[in-house]
N, C-alpha and C positions, 0 to 999 in steps of 0.2 A: 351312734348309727352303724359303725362297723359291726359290734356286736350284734344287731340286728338282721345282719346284712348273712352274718356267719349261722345264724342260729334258720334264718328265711333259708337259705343254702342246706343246711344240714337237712330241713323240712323235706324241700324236695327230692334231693337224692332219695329222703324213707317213700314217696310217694311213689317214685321210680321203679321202686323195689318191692312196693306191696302192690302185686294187681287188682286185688279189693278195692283199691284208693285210685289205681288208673279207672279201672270200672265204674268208680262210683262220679269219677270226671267224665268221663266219655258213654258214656252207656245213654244217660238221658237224653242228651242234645243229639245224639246221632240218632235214637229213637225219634224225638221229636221233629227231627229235620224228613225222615222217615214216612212215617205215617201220614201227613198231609199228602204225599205223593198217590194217597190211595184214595181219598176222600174228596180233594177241590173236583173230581171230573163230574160230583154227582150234578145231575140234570132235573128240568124243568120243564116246563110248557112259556110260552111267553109272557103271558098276563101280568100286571106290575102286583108288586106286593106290598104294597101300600096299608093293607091293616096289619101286617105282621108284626110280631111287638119288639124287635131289637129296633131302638129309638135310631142308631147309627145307620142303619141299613133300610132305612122307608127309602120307596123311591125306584129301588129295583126292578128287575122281574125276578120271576120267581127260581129263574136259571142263578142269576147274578146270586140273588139270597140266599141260595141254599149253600152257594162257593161262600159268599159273606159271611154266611154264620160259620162254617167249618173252620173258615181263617180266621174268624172271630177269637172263637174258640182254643184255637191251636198259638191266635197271637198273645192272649192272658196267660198261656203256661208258659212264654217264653220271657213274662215279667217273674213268674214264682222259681225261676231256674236257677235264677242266683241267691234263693232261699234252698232248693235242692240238692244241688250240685254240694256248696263245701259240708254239707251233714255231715255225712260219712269221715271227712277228714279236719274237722273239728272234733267230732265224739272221740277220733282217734287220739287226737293230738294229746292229752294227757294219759286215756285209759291205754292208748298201746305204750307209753313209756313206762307204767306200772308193769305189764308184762311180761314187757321187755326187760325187766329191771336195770333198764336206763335211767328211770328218772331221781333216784337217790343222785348217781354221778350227776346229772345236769344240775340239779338245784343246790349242790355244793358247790356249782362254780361260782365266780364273782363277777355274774349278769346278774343285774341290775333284773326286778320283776318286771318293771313296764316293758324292758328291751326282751324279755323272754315271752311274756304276750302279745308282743307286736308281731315278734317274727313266727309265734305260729297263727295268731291270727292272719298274719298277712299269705302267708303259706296257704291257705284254705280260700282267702278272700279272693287272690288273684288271680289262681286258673278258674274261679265259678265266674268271674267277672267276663274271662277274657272266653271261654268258652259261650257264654250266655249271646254276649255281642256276636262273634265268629257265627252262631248257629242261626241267629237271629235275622244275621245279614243274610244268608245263605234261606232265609224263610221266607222271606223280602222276597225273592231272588225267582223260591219259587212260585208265587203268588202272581207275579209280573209274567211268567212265563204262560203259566195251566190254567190263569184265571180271564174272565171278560175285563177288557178295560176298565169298565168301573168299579171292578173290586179292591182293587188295591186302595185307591183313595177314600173307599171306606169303611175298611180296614188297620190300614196302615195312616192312623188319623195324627191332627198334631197331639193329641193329649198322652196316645198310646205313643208316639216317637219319645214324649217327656220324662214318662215312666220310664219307657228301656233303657233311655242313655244316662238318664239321670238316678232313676229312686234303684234300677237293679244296683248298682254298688252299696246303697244306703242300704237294700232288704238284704241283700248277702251277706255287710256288718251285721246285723242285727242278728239272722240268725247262728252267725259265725259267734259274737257274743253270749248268745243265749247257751251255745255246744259245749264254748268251753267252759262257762260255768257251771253247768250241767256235767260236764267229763273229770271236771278238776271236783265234783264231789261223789261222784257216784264210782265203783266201781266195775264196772260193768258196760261194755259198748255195748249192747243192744238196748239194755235201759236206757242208755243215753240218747241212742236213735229212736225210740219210741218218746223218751217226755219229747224230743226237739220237733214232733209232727205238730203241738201245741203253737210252735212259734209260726205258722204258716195258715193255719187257721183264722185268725183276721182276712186275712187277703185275700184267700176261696173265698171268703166273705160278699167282699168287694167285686172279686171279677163273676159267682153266681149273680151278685145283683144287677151287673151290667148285663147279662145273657138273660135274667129272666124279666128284662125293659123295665125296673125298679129307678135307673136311673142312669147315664150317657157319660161316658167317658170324655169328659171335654176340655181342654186347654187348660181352662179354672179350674176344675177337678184333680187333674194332673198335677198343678203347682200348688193347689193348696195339701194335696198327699204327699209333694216331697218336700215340701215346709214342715212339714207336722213331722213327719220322718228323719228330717236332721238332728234335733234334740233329742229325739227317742233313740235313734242309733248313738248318739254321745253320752245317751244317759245310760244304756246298757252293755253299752265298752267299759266306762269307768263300774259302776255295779259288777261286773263279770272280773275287773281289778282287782277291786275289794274284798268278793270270794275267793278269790285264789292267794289262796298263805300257802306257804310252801311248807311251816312245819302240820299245819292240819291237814294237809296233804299224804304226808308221808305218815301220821298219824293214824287217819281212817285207812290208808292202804294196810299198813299192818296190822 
């Protein structure tokens, strides 16, 4: 674990030091905490909106609905933020030690492979986590402020609370998995940021069908998505294992 702890350490200091990789931490969530600020004031007439088709949001008027669906909207990117956020510093995590030609020295030391994917995985995993929560609260924050009373509550549903607290860490593994297996063969960062927009494409999936009333984001929905997501995130840590050998690594690089 120490070795984990050393190699998690060494991770962030390189993060510190490339503003690419602060950027790529900071840039979204302040965008998105952002823009809501421009959008919840849009307005309405009174009349209820009762045939509009967001399943969550009947009920309304058409003031409440128009704030409803923006925060709608604005609250499904801040489930895919912890698929966005560690991109950037997953694709790095191998392709910049090629560059760097760091990675020859690291892969000669005697870490252990799971302890040298742990600690860049955990590198990329933690500040997307911890950012995603921090921006998310702060979106809460201001939904409660700019919006009508009843928009928060349907908005900020139990299903969607599920998702944030629960499945953003499980879709962060996942595509933090999918980056570094992608970076540990490809060499090339942008290749690598371009195949990893694939691993988020399920989930636009899911949050267009919620927006286009296909089907309601509900308690049940919520836990049967981060049930089905815990295998998948364990089955594409160990897969993302398995691709990374260190001497085809250093093979393809030369």
């Amino acid at each position: 674990m120490h070795k984990v702890l050393v190699i998690l350490r060494k991770e962030f200091l390189e993060i510190v030091q490339q503003r690419i990789l602060l950027f790529s931490i900071l840039l979204p969530p302040l965008l998105f905490i952002v823009l809501p600020l421009f959008f919840l004031q849009l307005g309405g007439n009174g009349s209820r909106a009762s045939s509009l088709h967001v399943p969550s949001l009947q009920g309304l008027t058409l003031h409440e609905y128009t704030q409803g669906l923006v925060g709608t909207e604005f609250s499904n990117i801040f489930i895919l933020l912890s698929m966005l956020v560690p991109s950037t510093i997953a694709a790095y995590s191998i392709i910049g030690e090629k560059n760097s030609r760091t990675l020859e020295p690291l892969l000669a030391t005697p870490v252990r492979r799971w302890q040298l994917l742990a600690g860049k995985m955990l590198a990329a995993l933690l500040p997307a986590v911890l950012v995603t929560w921090v921006s998310g609260g702060l979106f809460i924050a201001e939904l409660a402020i700019l919006t009508d009373a009843n928009v928060v509550s349907h908005v900020v549903t139990g299903g969607w609370l599920i998702l944030f607290l629960a499945s953003t860490p499980l879709l962060g593994l996942i595509a933090v998995a999918v980056m570094t297996a992608i970076s540990s063969r490809v060499n090339d960062t942008r290749t690598a940021q371009q195949l990893s927009i694939w691993a988020v494409v399920p989930i636009l999936g899911i949050i267009l069908g919620e927006l286009s009333g296909q089907f309601e984001l509900t308690v049940l929905v919520a836990v049967i998505t981060t049930v089905i997501l815990i295998p998948l995130a364990i089955l594409l840590t160990w897969g993302s294992a398995q691709l990374f050998q260190r001497e085809t690594i250093l093979t393809r690089w030369k």
